[in-house]
N, C-alpha and C positions, 0 to 999 in steps of 0.2 A: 602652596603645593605640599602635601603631605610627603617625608622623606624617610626610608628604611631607618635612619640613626633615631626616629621618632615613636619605632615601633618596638615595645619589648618583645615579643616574637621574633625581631628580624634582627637582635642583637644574640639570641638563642644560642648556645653550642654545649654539646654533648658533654655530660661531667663537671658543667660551672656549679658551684654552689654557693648559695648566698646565706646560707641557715644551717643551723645543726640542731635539730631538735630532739630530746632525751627517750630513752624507749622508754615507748606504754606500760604503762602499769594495771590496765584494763586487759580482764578476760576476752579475749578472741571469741567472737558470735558468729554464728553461719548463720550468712543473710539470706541463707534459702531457704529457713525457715521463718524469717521474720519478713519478705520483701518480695513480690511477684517477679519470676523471674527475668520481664522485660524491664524489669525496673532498674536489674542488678548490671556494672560493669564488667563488661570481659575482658579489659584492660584497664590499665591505669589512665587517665586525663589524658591528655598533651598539654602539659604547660611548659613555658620559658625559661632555660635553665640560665642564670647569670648569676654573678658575684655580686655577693653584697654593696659595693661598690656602684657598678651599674645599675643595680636596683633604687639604688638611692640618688641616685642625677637622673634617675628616670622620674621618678616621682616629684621631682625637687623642680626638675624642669618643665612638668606637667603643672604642678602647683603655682609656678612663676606667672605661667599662660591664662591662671583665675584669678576674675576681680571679685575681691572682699572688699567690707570696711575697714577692715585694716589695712589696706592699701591706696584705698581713693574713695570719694565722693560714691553715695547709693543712694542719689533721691526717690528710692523706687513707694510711690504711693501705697498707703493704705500697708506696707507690709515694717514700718518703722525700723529701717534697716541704721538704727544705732550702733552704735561703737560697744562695746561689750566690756567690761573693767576688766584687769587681768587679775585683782584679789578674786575675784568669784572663780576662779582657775585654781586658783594656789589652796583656798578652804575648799573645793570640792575632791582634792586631791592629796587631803591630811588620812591619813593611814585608817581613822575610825570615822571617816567615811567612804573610803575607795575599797576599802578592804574587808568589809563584812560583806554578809550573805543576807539572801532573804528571808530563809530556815530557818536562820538562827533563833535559840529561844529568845522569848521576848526581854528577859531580864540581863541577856545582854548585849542589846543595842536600846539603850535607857537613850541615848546622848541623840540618836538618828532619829526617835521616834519624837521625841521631845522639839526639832529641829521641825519635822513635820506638823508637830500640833500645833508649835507657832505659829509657823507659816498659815496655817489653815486660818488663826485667829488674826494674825495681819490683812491675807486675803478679805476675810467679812469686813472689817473696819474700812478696808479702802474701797470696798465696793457699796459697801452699807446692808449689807445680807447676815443672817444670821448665824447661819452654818454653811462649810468648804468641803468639796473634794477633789483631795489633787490627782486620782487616777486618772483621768484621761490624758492621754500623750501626745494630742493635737488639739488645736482651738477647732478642727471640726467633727472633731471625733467627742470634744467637749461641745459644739451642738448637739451631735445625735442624741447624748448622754442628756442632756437638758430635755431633750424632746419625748425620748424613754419616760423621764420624769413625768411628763405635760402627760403624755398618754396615762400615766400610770394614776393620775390624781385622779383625771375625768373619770377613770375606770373607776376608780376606786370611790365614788359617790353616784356609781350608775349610768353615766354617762359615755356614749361611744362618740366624741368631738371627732370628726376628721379632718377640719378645715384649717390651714396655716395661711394667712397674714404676711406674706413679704412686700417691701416697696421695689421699686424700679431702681433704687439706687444699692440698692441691696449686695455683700460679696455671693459671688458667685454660688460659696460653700451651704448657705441659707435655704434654698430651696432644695438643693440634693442631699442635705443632712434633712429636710422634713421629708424628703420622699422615698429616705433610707427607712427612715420611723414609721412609715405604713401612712403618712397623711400625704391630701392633696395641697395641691400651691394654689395662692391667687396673686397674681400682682398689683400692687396697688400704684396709682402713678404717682409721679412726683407735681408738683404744681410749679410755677413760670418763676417761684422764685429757689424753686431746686431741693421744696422741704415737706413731708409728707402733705398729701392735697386731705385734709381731712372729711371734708364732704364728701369725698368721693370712697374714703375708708368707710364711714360712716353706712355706706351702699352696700355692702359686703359681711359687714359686722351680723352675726345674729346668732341663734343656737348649736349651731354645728361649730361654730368657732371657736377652734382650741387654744390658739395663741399668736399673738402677732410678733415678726419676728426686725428686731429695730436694731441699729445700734447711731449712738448718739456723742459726738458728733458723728453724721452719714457721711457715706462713702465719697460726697465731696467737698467733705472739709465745712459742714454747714452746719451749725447746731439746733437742732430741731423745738423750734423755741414754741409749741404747740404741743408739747410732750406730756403735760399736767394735765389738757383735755385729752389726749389721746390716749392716756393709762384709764381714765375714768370710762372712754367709750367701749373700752375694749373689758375692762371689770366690770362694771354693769351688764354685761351677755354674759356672765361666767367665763371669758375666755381667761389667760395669763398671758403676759406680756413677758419676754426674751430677749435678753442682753448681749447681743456679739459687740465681745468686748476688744474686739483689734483695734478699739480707735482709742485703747484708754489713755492712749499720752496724753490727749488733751484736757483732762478732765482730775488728773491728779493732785489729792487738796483742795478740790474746788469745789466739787458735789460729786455726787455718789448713785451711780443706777437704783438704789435704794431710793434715796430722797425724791429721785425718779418718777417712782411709781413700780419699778420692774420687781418683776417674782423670781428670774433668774436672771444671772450673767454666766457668761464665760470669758475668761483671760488668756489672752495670747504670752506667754511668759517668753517665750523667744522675742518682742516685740520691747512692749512695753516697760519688761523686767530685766533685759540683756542677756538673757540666755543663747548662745550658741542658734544662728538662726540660718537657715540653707542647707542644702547638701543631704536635704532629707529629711532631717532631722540629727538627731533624735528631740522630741519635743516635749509641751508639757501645755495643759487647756485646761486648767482647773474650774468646775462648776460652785459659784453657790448660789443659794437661793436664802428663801425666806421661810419662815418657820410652817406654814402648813405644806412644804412640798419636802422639810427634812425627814420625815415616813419615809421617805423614796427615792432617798440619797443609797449611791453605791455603796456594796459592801466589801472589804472592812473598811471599819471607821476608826481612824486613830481617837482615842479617849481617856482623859486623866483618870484615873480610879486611883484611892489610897496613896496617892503620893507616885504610883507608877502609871508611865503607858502602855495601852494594852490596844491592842485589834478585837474591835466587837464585830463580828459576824452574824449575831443573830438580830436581826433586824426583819422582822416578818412582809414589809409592804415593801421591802429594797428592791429595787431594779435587777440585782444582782453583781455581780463584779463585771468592772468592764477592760479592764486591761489589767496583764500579768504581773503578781507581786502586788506592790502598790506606785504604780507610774514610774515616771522617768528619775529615780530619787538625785542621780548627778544631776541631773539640770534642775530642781526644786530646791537642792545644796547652794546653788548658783543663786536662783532667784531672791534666797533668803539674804543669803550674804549682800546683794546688793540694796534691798529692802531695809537693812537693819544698818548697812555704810550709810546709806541717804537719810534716813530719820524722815519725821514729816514733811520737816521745811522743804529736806533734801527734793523729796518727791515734788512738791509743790511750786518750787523751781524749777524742778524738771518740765511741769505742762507751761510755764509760764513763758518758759524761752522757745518752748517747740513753739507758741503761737506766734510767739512775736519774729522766732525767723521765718515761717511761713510767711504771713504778711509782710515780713520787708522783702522778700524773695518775689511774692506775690506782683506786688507795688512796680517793683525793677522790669518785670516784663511783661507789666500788662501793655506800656506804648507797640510791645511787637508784634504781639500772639490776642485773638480774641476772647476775652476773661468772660464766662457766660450770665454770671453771677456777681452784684453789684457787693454783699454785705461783708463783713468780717470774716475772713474766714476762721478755723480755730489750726490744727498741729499740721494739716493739707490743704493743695488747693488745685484745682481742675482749671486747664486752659485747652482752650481749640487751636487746633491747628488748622480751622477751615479757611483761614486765609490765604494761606500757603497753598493749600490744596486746589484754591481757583488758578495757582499760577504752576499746577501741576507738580506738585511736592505734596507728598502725603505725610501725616506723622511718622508713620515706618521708616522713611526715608530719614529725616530730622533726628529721629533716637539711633539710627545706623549711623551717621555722621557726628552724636557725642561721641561714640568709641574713642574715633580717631584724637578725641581731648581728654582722653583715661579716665570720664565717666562709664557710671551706671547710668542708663537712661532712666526714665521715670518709668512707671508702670501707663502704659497706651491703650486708647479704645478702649477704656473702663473707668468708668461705668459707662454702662453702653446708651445712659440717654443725653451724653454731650457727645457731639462729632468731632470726628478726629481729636479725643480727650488725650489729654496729657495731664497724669494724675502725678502729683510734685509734693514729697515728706522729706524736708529737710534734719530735719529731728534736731533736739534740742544739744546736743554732741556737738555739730559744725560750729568752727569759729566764722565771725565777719568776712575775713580774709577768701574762707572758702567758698561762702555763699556770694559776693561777689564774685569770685572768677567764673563761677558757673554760670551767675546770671551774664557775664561779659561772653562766654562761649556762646549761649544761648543768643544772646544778640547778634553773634554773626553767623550763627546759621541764619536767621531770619532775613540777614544781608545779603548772606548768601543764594540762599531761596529767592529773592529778587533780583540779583545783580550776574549770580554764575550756579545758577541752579543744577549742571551738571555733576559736581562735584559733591554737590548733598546725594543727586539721585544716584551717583554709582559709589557709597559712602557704604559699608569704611576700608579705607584704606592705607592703615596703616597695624589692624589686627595679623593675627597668626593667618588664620581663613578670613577670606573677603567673602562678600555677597553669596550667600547659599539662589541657591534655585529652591526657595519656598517650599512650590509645588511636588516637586517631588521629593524632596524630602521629606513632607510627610505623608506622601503615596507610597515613596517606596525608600519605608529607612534603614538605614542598613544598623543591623542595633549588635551584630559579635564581627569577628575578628573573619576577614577572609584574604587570603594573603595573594588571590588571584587579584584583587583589587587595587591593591598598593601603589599608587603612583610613583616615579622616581624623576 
């Protein structure tokens, strides 16, 4: 039950203040002539007058009520919800990088740009691409951007491809970044053992095909061991093959979407690299590709000249610039600094233990849960909860009842061609310690599912808020403050 001491509104009184902030030093504008006048306030806001004080147990209290990884277990599939290093906090917040502009002439941020061009030249090496850009500030805003590309080449040899390439296992982001870019989708299915069916690609493949959209290991945790004929089917029609690179933990030191076959990737840098992950963001989706698609790389391009860096803009066949400044530079300060702690090895460790705790994770419950797919898996792994659900327990129910064990559930019902999927990324982070206790929780739900199944189905309870009503909350949500609502 929601309570007035929870609501900053309801702690409100006339004259608290929490801030003192210094008079403007900006000329006074009349927003009636810059702003229609339904636009313009006739009053001030209503906001919350409190002490500083209160503002800060508000927040502090609010912040307590969220699960991060720095507080508990996040097996959430597919989104590699790692542990984050706190050195990539401490170097992104050294004065000459927190504290320049974007304006600034280029000759003095020599140290930030340098930082960038690195990074650009680590990105290709670990990807096996030629050339990087780190403008994009999400992995699917880093699709469209790759797809901008795909468009731009065909064009650019005469060609108007519309056709994009996704499988059934495919993230969600893959066909709505190709139908942002102006092409159509085709699904391609998966086959019995969970990994692109290629005869049936093979069906769809032909001159309108712009590019097939993969990423490998796929979304369940399976490594698409068919991927050296399926670059060749797809380059023989002229299409290009597309790297969604959320799954790169597993793959780190080990091959490269280059060695691949692939013409582009994109990087989840919140993911794979530890950068700050949730909450929105802020993010970073870095593109690269291979040399006949650098023509049509975004612009500007960080580049060594004479001993300095400089921003090239004039790039005649560039896509254009795709987000403001040059990307999220804190979070690509983060990504470097952890990139350059880890060294090769580092990294190559890194996919080594994502796999192996999947797989012992894996192994621990597959006696409970119905495992749909017999082989190795690699950094994820997909279970059904279809057994469960004959004894009337859906997976919704099972991930509502980890709460109450101060997990993250896993990511559920995705991919959407296993039933009732339970998508499980332990990530390479977890100690022994933690990966058994979860698989021990896990085990007794499944007990429980058979033995006192009420307890799952009215689960959880032991959060802030219990069991929403689903349905109406997202018929009718209630998304600002109304204080006729308030329960007490």
């Amino acid at each position: 039950m929601i309570t007035y001491k929870d609501l900053i509104f309801e702690i409100s009184r006339p004259g608290r203040i929490g801030c003192s902030l210094p008079e403007s030093d900006v000329e006074a504008v009349d927003l009636s002539k810059k702003l229609p006048a339904h636009l313009i306030r006739d009053e001030a806001p209503e906001l919350p007058e409190v002490s500083e004080l209160q503002l800060v147990r508000h927040y502090t209290a609010l912040s307590n009520k969220n699960h991060g990884v720095d507080n508990g277990f996040y097996p959430l599939g597919s989104c590699t919800m790692k542990y984050n290093p706190k050195i990539n906090e401490d170097v992104a917040r050294l004065d000459g990088f927190s504290r320049i502009h974007p304006y600034q002439p280029e000759a003095t941020v020599q140290g930030a740009l340098q930082l960038l061009h690195e990074l650009q030249e680590d990105l290709a090496v670990i990807t096996g691409m030629d050339a990087v850009t780190l403008q994009p500030s999400a992995g699917a805003q880093g699709e469209w951007t790759g797809l901008m590309m795909v468009k731009a080449y065909h064009e650019q040899k005469g060609e108007k491809r519309r056709k994009v390439l996704v499988p059934d296992s495919a993230h969600g982001t893959n066909p709505a970044s190709a139908t942002v870019a102006g092409f159509r989708t085709v699904t391609i299915p998966s086959n019995e053992n969970g990994l692109v069916d290629v005869e049936e690609l093979k069906k769809h493949v032909d001159d309108d095909t712009a590019a097939l959209m993969l990423t490998n290991p796929n979304t369940l945790g399976l490594f698409e061991k068919d991927i050296v004929e399926i670059a060749k089917v797809i380059h023989e029609a002229g299409g290009l093959l597309y790297y969604d690179g959320a799954n790169a933990n597993a793959i780190l030191g080990k091959t490269t979407p280059g060695k691949m076959g692939f013409d582009i990737v994109h990087l989840n840098l919140h993911k794979t690299f530890t950068t700050p992950h949730g909450g929105g963001g802020p993010g970073a989706g870095p593109v690269g590709v291979n040399k006949k698609l650098i023509p049509f790389l975004p612009v500007p391009r960080i580049e060594k000249k004479n001993d300095l860096f400089v921003l090239n803009v004039n790039e005649p066949l560039s896509i254009g610039r795709v987000k403001g400044y040059y990307g999220n530079f804190g979070i690509l300060v983060r990504a470097y600094t952890y990139i350059r702690t880890m060294g090769p090895s580092g990294l190559r460790q890194v996919s080594e233990s994502a796999v192996l705790h999947a797989n012992y994770l894996r192994k621990k419950l597959e006696p409970y849960f119905l495992s749909p797919y017999e082989q190795v898996s690699k950094h994820e792994f997909v279970l059904s909860g279809s057994k469960q659900k004959k004894l009337g327990v859906r997976t919704l129910d099972m991930a509502k009842r980890l709460l109450d064990f101060g997990y993250h559930p896993p990511t559920i019902y995705f991919p959407l061609n296993v039933e009732e999927c339970l998508m499980i990324e332990p990530t390479e982070t977890e100690t022994k310690e933690t990966l058994d206790a979860f698989a021990d929780v896990m085990i007794q739900i499944a007990q429980e599912v058979e033995e006192n199944p009420d307890i799952v189905l009215n689960a959880p309870h032991t959060t802030v808020i219990g069991r929403l009503d689903e349905v109406k909350a997202a018929r009718q949500p209630m998304v600002r403050y109304e204080k006729e609502t308030v329960q007490t």
